[in-house]
C-alpha positions in Angstrom: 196.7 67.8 51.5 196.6 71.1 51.4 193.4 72.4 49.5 195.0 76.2 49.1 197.8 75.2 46.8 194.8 73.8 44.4 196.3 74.6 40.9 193.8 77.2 39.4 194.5 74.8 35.9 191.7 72.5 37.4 187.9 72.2 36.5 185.9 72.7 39.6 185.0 69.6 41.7 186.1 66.9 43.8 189.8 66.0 42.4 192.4 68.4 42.2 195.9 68.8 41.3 198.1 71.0 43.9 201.5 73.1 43.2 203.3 70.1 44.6 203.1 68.1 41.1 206.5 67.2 39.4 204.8 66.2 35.9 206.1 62.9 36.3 202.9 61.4 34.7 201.8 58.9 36.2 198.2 60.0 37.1 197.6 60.8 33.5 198.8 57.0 32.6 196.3 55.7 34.9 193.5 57.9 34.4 194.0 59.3 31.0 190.3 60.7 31.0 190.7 63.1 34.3 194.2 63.9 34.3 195.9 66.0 31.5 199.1 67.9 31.3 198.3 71.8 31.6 201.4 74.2 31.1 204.3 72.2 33.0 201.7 70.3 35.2 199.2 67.8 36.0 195.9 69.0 36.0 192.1 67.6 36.4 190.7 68.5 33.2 187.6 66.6 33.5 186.3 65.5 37.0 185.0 61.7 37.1 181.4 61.0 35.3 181.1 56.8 36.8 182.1 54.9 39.7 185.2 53.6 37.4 186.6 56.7 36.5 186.2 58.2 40.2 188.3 54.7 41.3 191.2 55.7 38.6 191.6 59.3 40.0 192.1 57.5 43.5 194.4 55.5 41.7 196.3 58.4 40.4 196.1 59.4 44.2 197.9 56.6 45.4 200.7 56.3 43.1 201.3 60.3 42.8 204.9 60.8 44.6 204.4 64.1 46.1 200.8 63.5 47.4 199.9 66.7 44.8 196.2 65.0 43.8 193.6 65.5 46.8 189.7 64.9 46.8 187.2 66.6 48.8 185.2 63.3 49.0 186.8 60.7 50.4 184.2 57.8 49.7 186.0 54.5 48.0 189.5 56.3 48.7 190.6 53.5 50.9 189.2 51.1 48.8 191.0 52.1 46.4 194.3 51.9 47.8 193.4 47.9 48.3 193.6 47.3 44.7 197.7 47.3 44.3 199.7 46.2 42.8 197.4 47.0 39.8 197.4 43.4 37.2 198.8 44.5 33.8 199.0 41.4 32.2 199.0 37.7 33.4 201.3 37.8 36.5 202.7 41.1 35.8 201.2 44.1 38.5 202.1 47.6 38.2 203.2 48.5 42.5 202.2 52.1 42.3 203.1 54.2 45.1 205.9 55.8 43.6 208.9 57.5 45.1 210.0 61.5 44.7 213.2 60.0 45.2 212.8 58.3 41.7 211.0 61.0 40.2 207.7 58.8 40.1 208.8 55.8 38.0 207.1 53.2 38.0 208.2 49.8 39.3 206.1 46.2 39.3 205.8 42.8 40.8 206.1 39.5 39.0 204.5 36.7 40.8 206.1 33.2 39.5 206.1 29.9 41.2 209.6 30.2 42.1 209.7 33.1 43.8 208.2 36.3 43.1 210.2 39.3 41.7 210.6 43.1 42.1 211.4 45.3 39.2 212.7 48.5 40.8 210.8 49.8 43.6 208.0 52.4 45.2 208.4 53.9 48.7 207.6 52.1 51.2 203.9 51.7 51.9 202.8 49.4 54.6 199.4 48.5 52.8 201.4 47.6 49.7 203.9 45.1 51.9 200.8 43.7 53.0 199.0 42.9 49.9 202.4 41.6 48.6 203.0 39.3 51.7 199.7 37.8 50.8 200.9 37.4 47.1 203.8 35.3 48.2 206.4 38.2 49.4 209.4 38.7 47.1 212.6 36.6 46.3 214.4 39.0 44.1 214.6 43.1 43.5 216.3 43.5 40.0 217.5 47.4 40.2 217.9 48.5 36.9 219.8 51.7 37.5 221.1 54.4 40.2 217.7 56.3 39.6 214.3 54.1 40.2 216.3 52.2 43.8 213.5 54.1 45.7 213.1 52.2 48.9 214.4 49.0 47.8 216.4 48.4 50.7 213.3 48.4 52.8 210.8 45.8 50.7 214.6 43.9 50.6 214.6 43.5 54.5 210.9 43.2 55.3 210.8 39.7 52.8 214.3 39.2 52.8 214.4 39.8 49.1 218.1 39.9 47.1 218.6 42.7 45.7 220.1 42.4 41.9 221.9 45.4 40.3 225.1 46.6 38.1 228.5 46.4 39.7 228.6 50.0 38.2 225.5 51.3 39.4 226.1 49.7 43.1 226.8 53.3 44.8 223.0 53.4 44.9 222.4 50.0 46.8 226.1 49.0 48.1 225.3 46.0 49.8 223.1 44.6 46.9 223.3 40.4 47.3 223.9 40.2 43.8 225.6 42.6 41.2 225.8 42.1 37.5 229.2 43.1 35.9 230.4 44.2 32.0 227.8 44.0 28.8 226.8 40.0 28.7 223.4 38.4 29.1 222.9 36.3 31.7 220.4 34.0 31.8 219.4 34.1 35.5 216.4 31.5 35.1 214.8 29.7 32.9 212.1 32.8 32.6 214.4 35.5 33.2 217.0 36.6 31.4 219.2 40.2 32.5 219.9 42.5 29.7 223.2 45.0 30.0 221.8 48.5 28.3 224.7 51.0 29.2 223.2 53.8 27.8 220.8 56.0 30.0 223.6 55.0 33.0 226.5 53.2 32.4 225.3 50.0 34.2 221.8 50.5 33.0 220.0 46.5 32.9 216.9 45.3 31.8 215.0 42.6 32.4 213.3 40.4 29.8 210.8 37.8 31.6 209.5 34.4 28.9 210.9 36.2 26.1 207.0 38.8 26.0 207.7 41.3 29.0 210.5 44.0 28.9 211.3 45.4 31.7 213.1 48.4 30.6 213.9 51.4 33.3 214.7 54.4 31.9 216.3 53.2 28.7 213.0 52.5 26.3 209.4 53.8 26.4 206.2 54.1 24.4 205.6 57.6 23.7 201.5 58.4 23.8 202.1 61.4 21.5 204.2 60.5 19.0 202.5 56.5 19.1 205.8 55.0 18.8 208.8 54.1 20.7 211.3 56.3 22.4 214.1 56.7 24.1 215.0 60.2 25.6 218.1 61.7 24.9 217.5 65.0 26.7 217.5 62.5 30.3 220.6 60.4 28.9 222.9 61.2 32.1 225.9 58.7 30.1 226.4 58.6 26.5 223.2 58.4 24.0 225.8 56.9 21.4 226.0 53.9 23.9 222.0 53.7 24.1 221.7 53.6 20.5 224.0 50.7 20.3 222.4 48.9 23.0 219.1 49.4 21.4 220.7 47.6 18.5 221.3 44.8 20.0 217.8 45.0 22.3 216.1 45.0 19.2 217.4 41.5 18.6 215.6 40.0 21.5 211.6 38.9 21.5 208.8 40.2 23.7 205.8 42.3 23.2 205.0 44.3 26.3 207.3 47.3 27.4 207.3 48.1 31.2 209.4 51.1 31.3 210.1 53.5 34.8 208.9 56.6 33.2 207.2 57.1 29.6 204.1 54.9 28.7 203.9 50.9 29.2 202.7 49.3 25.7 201.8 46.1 24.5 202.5 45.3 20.2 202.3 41.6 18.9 205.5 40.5 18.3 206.5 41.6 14.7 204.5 45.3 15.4 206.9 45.3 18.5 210.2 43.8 16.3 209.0 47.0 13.6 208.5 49.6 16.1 212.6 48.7 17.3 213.8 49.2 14.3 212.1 52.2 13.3 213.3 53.7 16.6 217.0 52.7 16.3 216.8 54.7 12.6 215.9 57.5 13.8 218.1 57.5 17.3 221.1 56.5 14.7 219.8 59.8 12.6 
């Protein structure tokens, strides 16, 4: 880390936010209260005032994709990095560690009885394998599009996981195990079900797990701002015609957490969720 290219947007202290930020967000998701977005960047707005705040900002450290956050004090730093995947919600983890490659999305771990499951995928990090290895490794690596495939095809050998994506998105993984073809749902397990969302990509999936977590990739996200759901057309790369009308049809489906690669995860009991759906596929119809 190189303390030089300390962005002059930051309030003096220990963390700091270097030129080599992309604004992908993630640090200010995971510590809202140090992290803010200054200009067209991250910056530390408020350095940490308790022990948990100071272990979010490490947080933020760890799952930044271009290293840009650094800290002068390196006390709880490693202890830190011990804490992922981060829990969400039941058996749902957040992996952290994201990828440049992938712009910083997000991916996250299911851990199920069965066999535990991958939803797109962070660089590889070594301490990360480990702590998953002790978790029970992973069965499957649902890919949901081209973008978030990260280093998939190394977490895919190191458990000999199956990877699971679109025949149309399969330029980004070509030897995935398993590839999901036209605009049907298929009921993969009894708790998972693979949704088709052409939209974002044209072989855009998403995964819905015991009908309450959504899985979505780039195609849906909670925006923090507006408080309310979004999806983006300025970052459609297909057809945002197509996304409407597989929001349409997503809006059909139950669950009450969104776990999206980029934007805001969010949880809404079911009917706020069902309400939120509708209100976005008005306006993305509008």
């Amino acid at each position: 880390m190189d303390a030089n290219r300390r962005l002059n947007t930051n309030v003096p202290g220990n963390y700091y936010v270097t030129s080599s930020c992309i604004n992908c967000d993630q640090c200010r998701q995971l510590s809202p209260d140090v992290f803010a977005e200054v200009g067209h960047a991250s910056a530390v707005v408020k350095q940490p005032e308790t022990a948990g705040e100071a272990r979010q900002a490490f947080h933020a450290l760890f799952a930044c994709p271009t290293g840009a956050i650094g800290s002068e004090n390196k006390e709880g730093l490693q202890a830190a990095g011990q804490d992922f995947p981060l829990p969400i919600a039941e058996e749902v983890y957040y992996c952290g560690f994201t990828s440049r490659h992938s712009y910083g999305s997000s991916s996250y771990l299911i851990v199920h009885p069965e066999g535990n499951w991958m939803v797109d995928a962070p660089r590889w990090a070594p301490q990360l394998a480990k702590r998953i290895e002790e978790m029970g490794g992973i069965q499957y690596i649902l890919l949901t599009h081209r973008d978030d495939v990260a280093d998939a095809e190394k977490y895919a050998a190191k458990f000999g996981a199956q990877r699971i994506i679109h025949v149309l998105e399969k330029s980004a993984q070509p030897d995935a195990e398993h590839l999901i073809e036209g605009t049907e749902l298929v009921e993969w397990q009894p708790d998972f079900r693979i949704i088709p969302v052409p939209g974002h990509t044209r072989g855009h999936i998403a995964l819905q797990y015991r009908e309450k977590f959504l899985f979505t990739g780039d195609h849906l996200a909670w925006d923090r701002i507006a408080g309310a759901l979004d999806a983006d057309e300025e970052y459609c790369w297909y057809s945002f015609s197509v996304q409407t009308e597989s929001m349409e049809r997503l809006a059909q489906e139950r669950f009450e957490w969104i776990l999206p690669g980029h934007g805001d995860r969010i949880f809404l009991p079911e009917p706020e969720m069902k309400q939120a759906m509708n209100e976005l596929v008005a306006r993305m119809k509008s």
